[in-house]
C-alpha positions in Angstrom: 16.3 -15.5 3.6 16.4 -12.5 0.8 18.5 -9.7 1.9 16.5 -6.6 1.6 16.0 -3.0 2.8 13.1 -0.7 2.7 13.4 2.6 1.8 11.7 6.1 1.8 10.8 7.3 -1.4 11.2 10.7 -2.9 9.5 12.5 -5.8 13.1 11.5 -8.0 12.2 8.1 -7.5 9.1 8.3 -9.8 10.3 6.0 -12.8 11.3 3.1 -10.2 8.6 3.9 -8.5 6.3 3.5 -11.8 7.3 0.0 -13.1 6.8 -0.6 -9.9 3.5 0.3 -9.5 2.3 -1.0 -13.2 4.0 -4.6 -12.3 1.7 -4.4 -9.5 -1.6 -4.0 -11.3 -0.2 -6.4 -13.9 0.8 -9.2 -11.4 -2.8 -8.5 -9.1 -5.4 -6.9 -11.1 -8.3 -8.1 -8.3 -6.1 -6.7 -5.7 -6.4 -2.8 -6.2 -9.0 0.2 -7.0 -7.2 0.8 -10.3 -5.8 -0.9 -13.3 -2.9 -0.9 -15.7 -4.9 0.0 -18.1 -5.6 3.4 -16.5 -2.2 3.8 -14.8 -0.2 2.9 -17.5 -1.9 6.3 -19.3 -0.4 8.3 -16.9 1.7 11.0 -18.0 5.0 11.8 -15.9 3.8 14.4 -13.8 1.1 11.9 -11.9 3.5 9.2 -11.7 5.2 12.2 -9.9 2.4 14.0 -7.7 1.7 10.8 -6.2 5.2 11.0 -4.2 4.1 14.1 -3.3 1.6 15.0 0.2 -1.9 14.6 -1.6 -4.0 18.3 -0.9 -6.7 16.3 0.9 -3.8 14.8 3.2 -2.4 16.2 6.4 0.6 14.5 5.4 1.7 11.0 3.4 4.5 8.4 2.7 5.9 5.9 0.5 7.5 2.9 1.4 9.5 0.7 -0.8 11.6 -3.3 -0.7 14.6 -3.2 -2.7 16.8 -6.5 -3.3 19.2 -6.2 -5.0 18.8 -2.6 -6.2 15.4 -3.6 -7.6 12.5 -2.6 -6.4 10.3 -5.3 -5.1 7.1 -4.5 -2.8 6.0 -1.0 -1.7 3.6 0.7 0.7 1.9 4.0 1.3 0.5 5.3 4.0 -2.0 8.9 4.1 -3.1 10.7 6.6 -6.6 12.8 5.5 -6.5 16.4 6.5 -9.8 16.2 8.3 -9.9 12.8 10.2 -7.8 13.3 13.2 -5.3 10.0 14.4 -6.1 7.7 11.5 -4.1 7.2 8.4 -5.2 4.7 5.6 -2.8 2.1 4.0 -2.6 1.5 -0.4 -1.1 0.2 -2.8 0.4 -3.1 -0.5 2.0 -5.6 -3.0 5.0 -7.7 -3.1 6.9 -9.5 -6.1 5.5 -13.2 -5.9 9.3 -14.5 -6.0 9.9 -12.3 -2.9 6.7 -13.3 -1.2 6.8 -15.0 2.2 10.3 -13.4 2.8 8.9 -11.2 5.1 9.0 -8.3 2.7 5.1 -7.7 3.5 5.7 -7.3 7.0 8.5 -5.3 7.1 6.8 -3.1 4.8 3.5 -2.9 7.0 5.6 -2.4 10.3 7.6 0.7 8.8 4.3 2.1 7.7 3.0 1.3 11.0 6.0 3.0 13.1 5.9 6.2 10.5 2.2 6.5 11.5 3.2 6.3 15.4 5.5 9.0 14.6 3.2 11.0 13.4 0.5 10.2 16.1 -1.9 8.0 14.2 -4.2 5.7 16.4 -5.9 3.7 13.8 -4.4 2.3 10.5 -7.4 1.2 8.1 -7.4 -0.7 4.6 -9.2 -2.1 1.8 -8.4 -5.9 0.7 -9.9 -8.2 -1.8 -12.2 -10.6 0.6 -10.2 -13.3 -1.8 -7.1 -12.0 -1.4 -6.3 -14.7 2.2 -2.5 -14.3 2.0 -3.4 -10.8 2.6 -6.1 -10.9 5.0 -3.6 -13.5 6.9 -0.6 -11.3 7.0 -2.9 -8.2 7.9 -5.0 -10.1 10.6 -1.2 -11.2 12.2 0.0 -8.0 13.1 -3.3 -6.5 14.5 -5.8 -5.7 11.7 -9.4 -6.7 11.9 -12.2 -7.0 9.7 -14.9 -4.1 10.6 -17.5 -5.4 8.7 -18.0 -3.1 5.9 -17.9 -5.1 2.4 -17.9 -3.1 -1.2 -17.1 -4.0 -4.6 -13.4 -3.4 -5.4 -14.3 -0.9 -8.2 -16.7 -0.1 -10.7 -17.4 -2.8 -12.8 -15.8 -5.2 -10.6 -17.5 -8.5 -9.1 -14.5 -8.7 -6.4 -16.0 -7.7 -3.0 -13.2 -5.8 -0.8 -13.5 -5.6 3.0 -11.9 -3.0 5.1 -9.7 -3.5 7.8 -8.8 -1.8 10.9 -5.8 -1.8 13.1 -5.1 0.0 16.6 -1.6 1.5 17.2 0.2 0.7 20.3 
């Protein structure tokens, strides 16, 4: 078993928290909204703002794996300002190598127990209807397919479908 921890992070963490992000996009282009190629444009104050509380948000975090001192799977978790006791999950990925180490879950759960804490009901999310490792590890700790299917992005043949989780 990797040892591993997940951590907070903070608006200093932007660089990690860049390669990070771009690594994603590279390693699972059909798995997210954007792409490298429009990420990897961004200049050092968005890779900033987005560890910062978006101004639609009532509030917002970041959660990242680290083995090692690298970073290896992250999280985030916003609450909009005007939909009261539900919070929406992006930007889920893990490093293949460190895939099936329980790195996903761990991640999910902390997002799940920060959302608690912050009286959340309902976690929702978008994943690639592809995606099955995914949809598996999402359906196993509570999440269920609502029904609503959309293309992943413009341009984009990959449906998505979102997902919906209530909060004990």
């Amino acid at each position: 078993m990797t040892e591993y921890f997940i951590k907070e992070l903070a608006e200093s963490d932007w660089l990690q928290y860049k390669a990070l992000r771009l690594r994603s996009l590279q390693d699972s282009p059909d798995s997210f909204g954007s792409t490298y190629e429009r990420e990897s444009a961004f200049q050092t104050e968005q890779w900033k703002s987005r560890l910062k509380v978006p101004s639609s948000a009532r509030d917002a975090v970041m959660f990242v794996a680290v083995v090692g001192g690298t970073y290896v799977g992250l999280v985030s978790c916003v609450i909009n300002g005007t939909v009261v006791h539900s919070a929406t999950l992006y930007q889920m990925w893990v490093a293949p190598e460190y895939r099936k180490d329980g790195i996903g879950r761990a991640l999910l759960e902390d997002a799940c127990r920060w959302a608690i804490g912050q009286n959340v009901r309902y976690l929702s999310l978008s994943v690639s209807t592809t995606n099955v490792a995914a949809i598996s590890l999402y359906t196993s700790i509570g999440f269920e397919p609502t029904g609503e299917v959309e293309l992943l992005r413009p341009g984009s043949e990959i449906e998505s479908q979102t997902m919906k989780a209530l909060l004990d």
